[in-house]
N, C-alpha and C positions, 0 to 999 in steps of 0.2 A: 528790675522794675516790676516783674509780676509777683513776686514777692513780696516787697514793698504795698502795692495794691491789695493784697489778700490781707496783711498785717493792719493795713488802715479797713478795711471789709472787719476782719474781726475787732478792733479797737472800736468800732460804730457801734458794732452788734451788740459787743459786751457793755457798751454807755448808756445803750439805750434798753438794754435787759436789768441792768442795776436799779435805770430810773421807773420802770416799768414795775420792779417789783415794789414800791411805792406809788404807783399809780393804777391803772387796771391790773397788771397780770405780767408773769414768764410762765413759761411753759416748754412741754414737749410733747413732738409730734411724730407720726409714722404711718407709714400706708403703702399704696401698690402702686405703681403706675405701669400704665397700658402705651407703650411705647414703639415709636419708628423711627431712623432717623434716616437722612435723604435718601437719596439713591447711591446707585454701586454704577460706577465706570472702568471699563476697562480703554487702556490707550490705541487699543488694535480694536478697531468696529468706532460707531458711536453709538453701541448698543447702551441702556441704561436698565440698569434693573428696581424697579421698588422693594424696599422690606416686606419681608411681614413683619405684622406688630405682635409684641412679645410684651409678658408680665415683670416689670420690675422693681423694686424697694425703696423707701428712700425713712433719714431716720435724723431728728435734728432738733432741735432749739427754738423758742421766738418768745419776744415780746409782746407787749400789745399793751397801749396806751392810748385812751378816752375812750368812751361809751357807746352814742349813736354814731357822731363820727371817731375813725379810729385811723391811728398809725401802727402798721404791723411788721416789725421787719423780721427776718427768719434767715437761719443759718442752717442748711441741711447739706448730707450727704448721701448722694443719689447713686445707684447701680441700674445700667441700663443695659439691655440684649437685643438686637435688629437680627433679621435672619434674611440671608441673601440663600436662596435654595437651599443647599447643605450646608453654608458656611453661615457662622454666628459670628457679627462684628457685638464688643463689650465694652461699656465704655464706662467708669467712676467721675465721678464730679461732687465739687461745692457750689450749691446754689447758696444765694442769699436774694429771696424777692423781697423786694422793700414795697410792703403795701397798704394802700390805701383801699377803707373801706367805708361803706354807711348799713346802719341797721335800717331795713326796709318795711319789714313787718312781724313785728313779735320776737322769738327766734332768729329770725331770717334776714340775713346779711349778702349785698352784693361786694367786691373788691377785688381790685388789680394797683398794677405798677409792673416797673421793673423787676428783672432777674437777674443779678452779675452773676456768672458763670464761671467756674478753674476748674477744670478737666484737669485730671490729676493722674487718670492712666487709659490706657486703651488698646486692645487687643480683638485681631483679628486670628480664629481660629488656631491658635497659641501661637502665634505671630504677635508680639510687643512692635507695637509701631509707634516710631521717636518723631516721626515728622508730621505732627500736627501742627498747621498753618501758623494758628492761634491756640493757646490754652486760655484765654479771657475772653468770654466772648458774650453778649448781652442779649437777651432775652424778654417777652412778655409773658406774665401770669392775669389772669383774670375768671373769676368763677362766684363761688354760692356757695353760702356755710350755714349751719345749724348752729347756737350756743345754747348749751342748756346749764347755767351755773357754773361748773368750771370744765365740763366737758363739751367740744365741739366737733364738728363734723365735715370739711367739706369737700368741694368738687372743683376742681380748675383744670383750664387748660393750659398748655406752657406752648411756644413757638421762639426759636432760636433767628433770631434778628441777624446776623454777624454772619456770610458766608465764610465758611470754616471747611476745610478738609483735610481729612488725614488722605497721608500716598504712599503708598507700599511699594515693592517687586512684588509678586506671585511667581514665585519659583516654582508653582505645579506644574510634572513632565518637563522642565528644564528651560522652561519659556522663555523665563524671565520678562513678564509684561507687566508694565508700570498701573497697579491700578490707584483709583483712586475712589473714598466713599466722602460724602456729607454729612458733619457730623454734627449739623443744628438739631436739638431734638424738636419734635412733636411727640406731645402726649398727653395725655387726659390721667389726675393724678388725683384719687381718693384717699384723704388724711383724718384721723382721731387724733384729738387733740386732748390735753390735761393741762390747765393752769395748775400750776403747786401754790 
């Protein structure tokens, strides 16, 4: 079934990238994102730990059809790193935010929508952890862009919708205690863009 979904995710993307290159624009985008994602629980306490937030990448695709107002939908591949004190939780994913926007003033454009999400891999501290709740899980994007001709610029924030968690053992010193982290992201994510 989740394969199926990501099959129809790209069979959208790419209809609407074809028709796009006849109408405003495709393109490709890349930038950093400043990232956290939930907390860290262990099954012994109810202690919970926050992340730090950590710098991570993301590199991908989009459309973009009409002017002032605009449909944009985007197909990226994100790398993300939480850090729980010593230990780095890593996570890989497909977004695809489907967004709506409006030209505000000159340059300057607001827009949001949705984010479908496929976590594609995830690892803690070279621990490969198989038991993620969900690998689909839905999201919001909403932020503030620059276009200047065919180069753009912008700022959004992301928040993971979908309570999601992966569940490990932690076999440190022979424990074996069931932890478990939150794997919605938040993050604030700076992209340069190129229509071709």
């Amino acid at each position: 079934m989740k394969k199926l979904i990501l099959a129809i995710i790209l069979a959208f993307i790419s209809g609407i990238s074809i028709q796009a290159q006849n109408g405003s624009g495709f393109g490709i985008k890349g930038g950093l994102n400043y990232n956290g994602n939930g907390d860290y629980f262990e099954s012994i306490g109810a202690n919970a730990e926050h992340p730090d937030r950590n710098i991570g990448y993301h590199i991908g695709i989009f459309g973009k059809i009409g002017d002032k107002l605009y449909f944009k939908p985007e197909l990226i591949y994100t790398s993300t790193k939480s850090s729980y004190d010593s230990d780095d939780f890593r996570m890989k994913k497909f977004d695809s935010p489907l967004l709506v926007g409006v030209k505000v003033l000159g340059p300057v454009s607001v827009f949001g929508g949705p984010s479908l999400q496929y976590i594609v891999d995830t690892e803690f501290d070279g621990i490969t952890i198989d038991d993620v709740n969900d690998d689909f899980t839905i999201g919001l994007n909403f932020g503030i862009g620059l276009n200047f001709n065919k180069f753009g610029i912008d700022l959004r924030y992301e928040r993971g919708f979908s309570d999601n968690e992966a569940t490990f053992i932690n076999n440190n010193l022979g424990t074996g205690i069931v932890s478990r982290i939150d794997t919605r992201p938040e993050q604030l994510i700076l992209s340069l863009s190129l229509i071709l």
